[in-house]
Structures are given as C-alpha cells and as structure tokens.
C-alpha positions in Angstrom: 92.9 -7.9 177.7 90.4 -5.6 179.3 91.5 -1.9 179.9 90.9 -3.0 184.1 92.5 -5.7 183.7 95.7 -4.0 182.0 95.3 -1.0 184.7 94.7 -3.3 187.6 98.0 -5.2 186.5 100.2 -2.6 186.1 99.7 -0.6 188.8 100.1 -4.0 190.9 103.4 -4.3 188.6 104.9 -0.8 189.5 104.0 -1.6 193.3 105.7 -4.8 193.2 108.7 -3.7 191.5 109.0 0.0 193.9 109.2 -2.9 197.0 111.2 -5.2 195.5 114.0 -2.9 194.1 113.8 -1.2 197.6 114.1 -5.1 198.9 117.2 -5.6 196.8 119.5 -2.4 197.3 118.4 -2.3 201.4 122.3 -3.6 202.3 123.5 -0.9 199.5 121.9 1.7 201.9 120.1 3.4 198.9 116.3 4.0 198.7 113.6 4.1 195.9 110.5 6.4 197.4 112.3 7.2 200.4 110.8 8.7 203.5 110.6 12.3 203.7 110.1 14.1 207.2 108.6 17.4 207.5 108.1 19.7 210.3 104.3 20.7 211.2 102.8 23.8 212.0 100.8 22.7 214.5 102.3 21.8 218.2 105.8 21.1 216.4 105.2 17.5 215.7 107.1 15.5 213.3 105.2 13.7 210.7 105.5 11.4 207.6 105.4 13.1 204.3 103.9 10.6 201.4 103.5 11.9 198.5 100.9 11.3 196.5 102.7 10.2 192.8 100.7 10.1 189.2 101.1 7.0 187.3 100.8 8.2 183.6 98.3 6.4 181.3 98.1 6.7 177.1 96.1 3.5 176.1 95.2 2.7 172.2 91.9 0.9 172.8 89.1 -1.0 170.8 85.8 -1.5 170.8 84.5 -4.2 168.9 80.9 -5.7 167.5 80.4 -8.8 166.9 79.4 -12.5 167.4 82.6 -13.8 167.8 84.2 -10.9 169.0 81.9 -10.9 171.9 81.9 -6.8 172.5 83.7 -4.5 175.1 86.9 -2.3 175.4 89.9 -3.8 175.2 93.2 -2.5 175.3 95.4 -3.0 171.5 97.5 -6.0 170.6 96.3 -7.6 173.8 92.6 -8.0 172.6 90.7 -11.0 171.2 92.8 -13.2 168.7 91.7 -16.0 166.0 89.1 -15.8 163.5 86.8 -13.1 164.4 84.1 -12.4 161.7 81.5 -10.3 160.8 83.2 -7.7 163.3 83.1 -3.8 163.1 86.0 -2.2 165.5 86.5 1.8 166.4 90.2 2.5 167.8 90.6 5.4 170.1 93.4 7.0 172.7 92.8 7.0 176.2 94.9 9.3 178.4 94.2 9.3 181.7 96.4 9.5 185.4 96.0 7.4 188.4 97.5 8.9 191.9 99.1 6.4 193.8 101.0 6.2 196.8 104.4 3.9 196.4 105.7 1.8 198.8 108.1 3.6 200.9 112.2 3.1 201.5 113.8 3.8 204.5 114.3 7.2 205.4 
C-alpha cells in the first residue's frame, strides 16, 4: 500500500470510528470529543471551542527499484507481494503528525 493511501485511510478510519462510537453511546448520555464552550473576550459572545487534535504517525517505509517491483514508497508489510526480482529496497522511519479536527459529541 502506498504511504497516501495508508494515511488517507486511516485518518478516514479514526473519523469514522470518533462518530460512530459517539453514534453508539448517544442514549448512554456519554460523549467522545465532546463540545467545549468558552467565553470570548470580545462583546461577551459565546462560541464553539474545537480543538485542533494531532493524529500521531511512525511509518517503516520502502522504496524499491525494480522491473517488477515497479518503484515508489510504500508503507511495510503492506507493499508489493509475489515474485519480485532483480529488486534493490532502502527501509526508513517516517514520523510525522497530522492535525485534525474530530467529529464532535454533544455538549
């Protein structure tokens, strides 16, 4: 799997579960990512705090050469599979964040 791909899926994994747990335990009257309300300096008005959250990243990753292997970055144990030959491959780490703003509970 490409390292977008494995990003783009789970960060649209985390999202999915945030609203579906919030989804689940609504009658419970619990609340993952709740709402937070927060006074503002400026003419007293109330308005919605989101906080901005850092999805955490540490990715083994290969690049690989070859004919069969057909190049690019792909993230470990999800990368090309079968008989690839001829192929030269470099492993590094890649630690990066994403911010992200969850789906909200209730308040």
């Amino acid at each position: 799997m490409k390292l977008e791909e494995f990003v783009k899926e789970s960060l649209l994994q985390i999202i999915s579960g945030v609203k579906e747990a919030n989804e689940s335990i609504e009658a419970k009257d619990a609340s993952v990512n709740p709402v937070s309300m927060g006074k503002a300096q400026v003419h007293e008005r109330t308005y919605l705090s989101i906080p901005v959250q850092n999805i955490e990243f540490d990715v083994a990753v290969s690049v690989s050469e070859g004919a069969k292997a057909g190049g690019g970055l792909t993230v470990m144990g999800m990368g090309v599979k079968g008989g690839v030959s001829e192929t030269s491959s470099t492993v590094s780490r890649i630690r990066f964040q994403v911010p992200i703003a969850l789906p909200r509970g209730k308040s």
